[in-house]
C-alpha positions as CSV (number, residue, x, y, z in Angstrom):
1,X,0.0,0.0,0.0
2,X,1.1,3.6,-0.2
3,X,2.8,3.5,3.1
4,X,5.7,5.7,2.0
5,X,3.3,8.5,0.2
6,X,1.4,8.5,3.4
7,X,4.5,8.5,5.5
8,X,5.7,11.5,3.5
9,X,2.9,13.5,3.8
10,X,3.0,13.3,7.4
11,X,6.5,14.1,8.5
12,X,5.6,17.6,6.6
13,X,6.0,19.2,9.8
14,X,9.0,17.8,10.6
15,X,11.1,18.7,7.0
16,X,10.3,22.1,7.9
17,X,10.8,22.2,11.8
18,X,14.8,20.8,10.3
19,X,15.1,24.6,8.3
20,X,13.2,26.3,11.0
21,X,15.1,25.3,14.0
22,X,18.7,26.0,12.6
23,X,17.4,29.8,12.6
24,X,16.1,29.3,15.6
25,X,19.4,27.9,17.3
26,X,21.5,30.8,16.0
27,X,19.6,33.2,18.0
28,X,19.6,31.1,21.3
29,X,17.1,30.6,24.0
30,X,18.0,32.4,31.1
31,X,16.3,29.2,32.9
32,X,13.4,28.0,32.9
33,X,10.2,29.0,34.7
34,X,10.5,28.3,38.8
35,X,8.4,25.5,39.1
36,X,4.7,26.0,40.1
37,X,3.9,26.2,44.3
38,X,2.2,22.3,45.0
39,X,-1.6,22.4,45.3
40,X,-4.0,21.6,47.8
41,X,-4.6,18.0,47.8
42,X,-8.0,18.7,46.7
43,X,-7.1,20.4,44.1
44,X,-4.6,18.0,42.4
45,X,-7.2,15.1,43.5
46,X,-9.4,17.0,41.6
47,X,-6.9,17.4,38.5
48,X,-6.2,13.7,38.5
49,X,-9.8,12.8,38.0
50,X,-10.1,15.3,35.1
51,X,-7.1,14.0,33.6
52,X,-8.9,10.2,33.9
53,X,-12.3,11.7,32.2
54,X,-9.9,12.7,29.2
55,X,-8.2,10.1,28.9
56,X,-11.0,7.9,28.8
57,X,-12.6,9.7,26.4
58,X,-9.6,10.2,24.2
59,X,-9.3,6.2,24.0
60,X,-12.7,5.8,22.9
61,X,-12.7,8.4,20.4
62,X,-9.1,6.7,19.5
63,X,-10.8,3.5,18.8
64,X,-13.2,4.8,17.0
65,X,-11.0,7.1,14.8
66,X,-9.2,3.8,14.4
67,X,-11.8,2.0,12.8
68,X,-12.8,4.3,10.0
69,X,-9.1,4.3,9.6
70,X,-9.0,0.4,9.2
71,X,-12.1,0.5,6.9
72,X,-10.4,2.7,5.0
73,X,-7.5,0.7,4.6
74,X,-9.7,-2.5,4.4
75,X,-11.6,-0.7,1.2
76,X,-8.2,-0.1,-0.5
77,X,-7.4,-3.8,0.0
78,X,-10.8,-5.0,-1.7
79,X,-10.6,-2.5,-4.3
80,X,-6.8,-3.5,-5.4
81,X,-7.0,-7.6,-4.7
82,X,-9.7,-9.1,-7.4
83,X,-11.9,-11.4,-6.1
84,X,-10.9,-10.5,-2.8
85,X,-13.9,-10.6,-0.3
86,X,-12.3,-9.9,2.9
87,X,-8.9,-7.6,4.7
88,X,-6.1,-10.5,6.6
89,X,-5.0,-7.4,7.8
90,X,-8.3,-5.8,9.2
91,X,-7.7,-8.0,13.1
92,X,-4.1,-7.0,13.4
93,X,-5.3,-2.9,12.2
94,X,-7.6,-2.6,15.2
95,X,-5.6,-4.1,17.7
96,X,-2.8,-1.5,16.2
97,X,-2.0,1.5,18.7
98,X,-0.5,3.9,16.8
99,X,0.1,7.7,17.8
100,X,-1.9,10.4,16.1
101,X,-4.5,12.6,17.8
102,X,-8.2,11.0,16.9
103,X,-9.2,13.9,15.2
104,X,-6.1,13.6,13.4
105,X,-6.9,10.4,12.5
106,X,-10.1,10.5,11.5
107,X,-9.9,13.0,9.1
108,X,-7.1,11.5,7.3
109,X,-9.4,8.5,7.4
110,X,-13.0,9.6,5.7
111,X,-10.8,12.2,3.5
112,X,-8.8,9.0,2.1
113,X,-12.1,7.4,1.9
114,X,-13.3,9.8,-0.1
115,X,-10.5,10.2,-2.4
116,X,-11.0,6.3,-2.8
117,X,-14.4,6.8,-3.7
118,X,-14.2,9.2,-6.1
119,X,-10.9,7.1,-7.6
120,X,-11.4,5.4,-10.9
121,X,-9.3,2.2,-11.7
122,X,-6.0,1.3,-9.5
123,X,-5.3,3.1,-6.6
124,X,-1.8,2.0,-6.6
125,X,-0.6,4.9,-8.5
126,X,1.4,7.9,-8.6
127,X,-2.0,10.3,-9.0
128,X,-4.2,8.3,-6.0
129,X,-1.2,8.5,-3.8
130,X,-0.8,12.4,-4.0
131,X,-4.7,12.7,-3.1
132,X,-3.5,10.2,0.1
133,X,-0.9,12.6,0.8
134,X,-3.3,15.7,0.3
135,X,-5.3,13.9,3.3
136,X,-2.5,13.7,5.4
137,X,-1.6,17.2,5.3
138,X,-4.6,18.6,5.4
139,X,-5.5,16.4,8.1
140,X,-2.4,18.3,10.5
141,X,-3.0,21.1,9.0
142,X,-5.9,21.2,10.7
143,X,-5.1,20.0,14.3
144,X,-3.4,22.6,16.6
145,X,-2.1,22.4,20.2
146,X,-3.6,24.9,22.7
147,X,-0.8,27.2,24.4
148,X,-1.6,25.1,27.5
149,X,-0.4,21.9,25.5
150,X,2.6,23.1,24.0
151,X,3.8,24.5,27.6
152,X,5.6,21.8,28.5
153,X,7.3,21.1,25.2
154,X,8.1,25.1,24.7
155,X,9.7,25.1,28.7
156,X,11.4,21.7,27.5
157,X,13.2,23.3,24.6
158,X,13.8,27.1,25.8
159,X,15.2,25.1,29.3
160,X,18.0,23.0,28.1
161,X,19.0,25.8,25.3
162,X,19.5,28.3,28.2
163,X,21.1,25.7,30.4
164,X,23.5,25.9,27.4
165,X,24.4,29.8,27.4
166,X,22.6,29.9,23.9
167,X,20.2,32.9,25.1
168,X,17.9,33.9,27.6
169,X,14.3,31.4,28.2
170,X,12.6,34.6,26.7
171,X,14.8,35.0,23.5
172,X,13.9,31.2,22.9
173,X,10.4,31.3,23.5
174,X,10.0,34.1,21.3
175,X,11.9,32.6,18.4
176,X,9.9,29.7,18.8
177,X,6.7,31.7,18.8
178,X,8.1,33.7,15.6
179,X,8.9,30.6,13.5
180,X,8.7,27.3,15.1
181,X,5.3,27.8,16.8
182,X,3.0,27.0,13.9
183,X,5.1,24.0,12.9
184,X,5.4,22.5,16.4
185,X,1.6,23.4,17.4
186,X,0.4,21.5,14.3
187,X,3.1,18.7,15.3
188,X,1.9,18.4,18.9
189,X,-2.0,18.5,17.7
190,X,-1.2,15.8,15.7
191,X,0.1,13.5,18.8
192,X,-2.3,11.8,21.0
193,X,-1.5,11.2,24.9
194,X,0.7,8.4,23.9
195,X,2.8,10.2,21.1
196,X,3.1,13.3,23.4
197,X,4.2,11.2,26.1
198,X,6.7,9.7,23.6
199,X,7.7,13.6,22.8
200,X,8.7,14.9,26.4
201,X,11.0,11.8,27.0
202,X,12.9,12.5,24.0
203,X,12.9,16.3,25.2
204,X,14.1,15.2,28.5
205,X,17.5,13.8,26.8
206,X,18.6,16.7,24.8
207,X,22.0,18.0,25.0
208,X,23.9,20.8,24.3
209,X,24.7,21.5,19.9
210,X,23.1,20.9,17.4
211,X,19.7,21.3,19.0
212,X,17.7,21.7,16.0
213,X,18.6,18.3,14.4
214,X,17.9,16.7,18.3
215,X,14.4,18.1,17.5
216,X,14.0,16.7,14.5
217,X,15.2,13.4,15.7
218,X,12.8,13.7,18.4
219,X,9.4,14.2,15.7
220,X,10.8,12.0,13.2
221,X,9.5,8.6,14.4
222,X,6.5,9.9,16.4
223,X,5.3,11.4,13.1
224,X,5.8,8.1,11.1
225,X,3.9,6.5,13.9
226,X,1.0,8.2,13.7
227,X,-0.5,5.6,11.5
228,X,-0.6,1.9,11.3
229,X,-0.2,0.7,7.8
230,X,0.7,-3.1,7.1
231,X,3.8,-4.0,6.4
């Protein structure tokens, strides 16, 4: 299948955040932010159940997302294999956990669908695989982390370059804001909890030169994880 044009598609975001971040890196990024005063125990009790709720609902709506996305791929399989009647695949595709928001997800799903749909004669071609990679793009295009969500990513970054003597936490966080910030909030709205998760650990690990490539290392595989695709 058209795992590569897919693939592609979706590390967008990262070929750009490679140009981006070299600018970025030349301007440097004072500490971090002192870390918040603990909460009352009510309070963080109270936070901890929230988080639950969302996380709960962000595995149903994966699961869901997941399905059209398996469908999807299940229709491209009938369509290419004559005479075929069912997916091999379709068991091991829902069981698949994979990294990309739901949202994400699902519209990359019902736009490749679509595109299906509307496709006359092979799909395994040149012209269906750009309106595969259309739907990936568009699909992060379209999903954005809140300010809240990239916080942690943003004190990450801007934290070890000014543990480095690059620049001040300010200076970073404004040159992130200035060029990175679109790339990276479509980047982060594209993760789900996993693929975030995923994110900060390979934050946590960054060392001083050659930041921006560290970065890019970082989104590479998340981004190529964001969908299951048979091998």
């Amino acid at each position: 299948m058209k795992g590569k044009f897919l693939r592609r598609s979706l590390r967008i975001a990262t070929v750009s955040l490679a140009t981006l971040a070299a600018g970025i890196l030349s301007a440097g990024c004072s500490s971090a932010p002192k870390s918040q005063p603990k909460q009352a125990e009510a309070q963080v009790a109270k936070k901890v159940t929230e988080g639950e709720k969302a996380a709960v609902a962000e595995s149903t709506a994966q699961k869901a997302a997941q399905r059209e996305w398996c469908s999807y791929l299940e229709a491209l399989y009938l369509r290419a294999v004559e005479g075929a009647t069912e997916w091999p695949k379709r068991s091991e595709c829902m069981s698949a956990s994979t990294l990309a928001a739901p949202e994400m997800l699902q519209r990359t799903a019902r736009c490749s669908r679509e595109a299906l749909d509307r496709f006359e004669g092979d799909p395994f071609t040149s012209e269906y695989a750009a309106e595969v990679s259309r739907c990936g793009a568009e699909a992060i295009d379209s999903v954005e982390a809140t300010d809240a969500e990239l916080t942690p990513f943003v004190a990450a970054i801007c934290g070890r370059m000014s543990s480095c003597g690059d620049a001040t936490y300010a200076e970073c966080r404004d040159s992130l804001e200035a060029g990175l910030g679109p790339h990276l909030e479509r980047a982060v709205g594209a993760m789900n909890r996993k693929g975030r998760a995923a994110f900060r650990v390979c934050l946590s690990h960054l060392t001083c030169g050659d930041l921006g490539n560290q970065l890019v290392g970082c989104l590479e595989p998340i981004m190529d994880g964001l969908l299951w695709l048979p091998g």
